[in-house]
C-alpha positions as CSV (number, residue, x, y, z in Angstrom):
1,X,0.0,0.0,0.0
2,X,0.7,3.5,-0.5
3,X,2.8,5.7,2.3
4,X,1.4,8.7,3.7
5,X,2.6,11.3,5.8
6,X,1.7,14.9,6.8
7,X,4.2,17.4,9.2
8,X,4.0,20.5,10.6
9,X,6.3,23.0,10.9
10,X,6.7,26.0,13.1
11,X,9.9,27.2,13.3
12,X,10.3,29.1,9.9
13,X,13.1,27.1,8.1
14,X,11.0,26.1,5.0
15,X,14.3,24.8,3.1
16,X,15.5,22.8,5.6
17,X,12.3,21.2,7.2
18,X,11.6,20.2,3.5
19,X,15.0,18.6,3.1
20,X,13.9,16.5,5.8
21,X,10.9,15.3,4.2
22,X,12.7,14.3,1.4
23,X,14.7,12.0,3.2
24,X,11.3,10.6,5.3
25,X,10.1,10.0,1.8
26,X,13.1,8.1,0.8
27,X,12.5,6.0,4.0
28,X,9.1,4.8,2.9
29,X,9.4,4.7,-0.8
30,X,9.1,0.8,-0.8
31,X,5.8,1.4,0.2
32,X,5.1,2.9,-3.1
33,X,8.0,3.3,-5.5
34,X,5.4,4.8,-8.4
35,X,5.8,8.6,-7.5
36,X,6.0,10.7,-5.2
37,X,3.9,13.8,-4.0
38,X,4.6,16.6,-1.7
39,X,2.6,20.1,-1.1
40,X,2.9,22.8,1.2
41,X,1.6,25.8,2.3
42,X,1.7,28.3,5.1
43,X,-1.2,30.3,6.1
44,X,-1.2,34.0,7.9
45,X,1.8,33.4,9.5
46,X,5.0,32.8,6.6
47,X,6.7,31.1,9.7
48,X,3.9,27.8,9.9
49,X,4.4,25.4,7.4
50,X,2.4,22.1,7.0
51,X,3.2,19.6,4.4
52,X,1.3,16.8,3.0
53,X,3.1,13.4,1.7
54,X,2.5,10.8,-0.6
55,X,4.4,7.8,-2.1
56,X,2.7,5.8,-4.5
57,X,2.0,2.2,-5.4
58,X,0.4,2.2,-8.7
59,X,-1.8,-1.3,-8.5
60,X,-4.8,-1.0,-11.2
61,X,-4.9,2.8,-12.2
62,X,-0.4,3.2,-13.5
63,X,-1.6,6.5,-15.3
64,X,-0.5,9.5,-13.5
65,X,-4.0,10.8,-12.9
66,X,-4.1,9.0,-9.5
67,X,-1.0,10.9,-8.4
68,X,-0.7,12.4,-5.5
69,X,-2.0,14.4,-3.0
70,X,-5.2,15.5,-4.8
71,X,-6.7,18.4,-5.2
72,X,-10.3,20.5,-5.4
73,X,-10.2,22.6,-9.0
74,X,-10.1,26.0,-7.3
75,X,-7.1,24.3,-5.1
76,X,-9.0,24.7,-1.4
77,X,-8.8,21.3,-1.0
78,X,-5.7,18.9,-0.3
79,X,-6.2,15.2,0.6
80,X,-4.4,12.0,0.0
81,X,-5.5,8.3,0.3
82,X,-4.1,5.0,1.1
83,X,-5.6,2.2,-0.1
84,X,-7.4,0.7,-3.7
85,X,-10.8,1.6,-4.0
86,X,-12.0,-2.3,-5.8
87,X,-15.5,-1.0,-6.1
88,X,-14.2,2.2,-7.9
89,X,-16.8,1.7,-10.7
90,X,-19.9,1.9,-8.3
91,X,-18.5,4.9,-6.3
92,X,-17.7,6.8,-9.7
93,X,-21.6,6.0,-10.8
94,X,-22.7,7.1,-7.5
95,X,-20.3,10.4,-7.7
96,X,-21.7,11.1,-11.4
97,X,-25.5,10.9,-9.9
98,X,-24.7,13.3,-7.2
99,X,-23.4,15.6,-10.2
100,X,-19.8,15.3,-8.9
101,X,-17.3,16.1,-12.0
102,X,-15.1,12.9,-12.3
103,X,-11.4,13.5,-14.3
């Protein structure tokens, strides 16, 4: 399965906290040597960092629309998942009735 992570960061050294990061990803990429995805942002304060982490293992979807973490279209939203959704049909059909957009 895939490896997730998220940290959070208050002392202000973006460069160096995300160096770390890098090598925590390392550490878990043979839970999902298919890619890797990081984000961060900071809100009011420049100093706060939180990141969000992703190494993927690409089982039945290889393409690189199931990279990770996701996103909302106007970009609000950040999530990531672990795990293979095997009833991914059904949930798509139910997401399309609920007038969800599906890419």
């Amino acid at each position: 399965m895939c490896g997730i992570f998220a940290a959070f960061n208050i002392r202000g050294d973006y460069s160096r906290v995300r160096a770390i990061i890098v090598k925590m990803l390392k550490r878990i990429i043979h839970r999902g040597p298919d890619s890797t995805g990081i984000t961060s942002y900071s809100e009011n304060d420049k100093n706060v960092h939180h990141f969000i982490c992703h190494q993927r293992l690409a089982i039945v979807d290889q393409s690189t629309s199931g990279d990770q973490p996701f996103f909302s279209d106007d970009g609000n939203i950040c999530g990531v998942g672990n795990g293979e959704i095997y009833n991914h049909l059904k949930v798509i059909y139910i997401l399309l009735i609920h007038l969800f957009s599906i890419k």
